[in-house]
N, C-alpha and C positions, 0 to 999 in steps of 0.2 A: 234681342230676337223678336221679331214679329209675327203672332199668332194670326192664320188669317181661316175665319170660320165661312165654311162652304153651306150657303144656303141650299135651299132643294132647287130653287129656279137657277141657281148658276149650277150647279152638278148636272139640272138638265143642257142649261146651255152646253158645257164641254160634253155629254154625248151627244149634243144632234150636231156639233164640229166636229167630234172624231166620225161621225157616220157621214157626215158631208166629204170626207177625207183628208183634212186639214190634220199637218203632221202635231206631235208634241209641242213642239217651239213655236207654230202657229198659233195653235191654241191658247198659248202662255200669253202671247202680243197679244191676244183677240181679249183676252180676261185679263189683261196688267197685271200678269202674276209671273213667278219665274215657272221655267221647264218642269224644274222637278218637283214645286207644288204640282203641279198638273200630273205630272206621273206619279206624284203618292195618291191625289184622291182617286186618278185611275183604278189604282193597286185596289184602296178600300171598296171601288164599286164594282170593281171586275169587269173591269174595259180593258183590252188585251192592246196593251201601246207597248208593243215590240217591233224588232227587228224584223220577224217572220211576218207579223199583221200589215209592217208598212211596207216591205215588199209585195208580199199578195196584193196587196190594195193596190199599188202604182203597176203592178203587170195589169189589172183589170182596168185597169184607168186607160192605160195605152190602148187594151184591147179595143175600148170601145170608141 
């Protein structure tokens, strides 16, 4: 198994991709990491990568 440690400049990087809108599995491709690293250090920094978050975001996407 491979440990992979999350600097501060890539934690930033995955929130200004989730705040651009790019889904989980975008953000994996974008950082060469899998999904659900991405959605653990989500979890530890309290970025909401849900079901609910990426609905709301793609209805406002449309909206606009």
């Amino acid at each position: 198994m491979t440990v992979l440690t999350w600097s501060d400049d890539r934690v930033e990087q995955l929130k200004k991709l989730w705040e651009a809108g790019l889904s989980a599995s975008q953000i994996a491709a974008t950082l060469d990491v899998g999904v659900q690293a991405v959605r653990e250090i989500a979890k530890r920094i309290d970025v909401a990568l849900h079901a609910d978050a990426v609905l709301g975001r793609a209805r406002h996407h449309k909206a606009n």
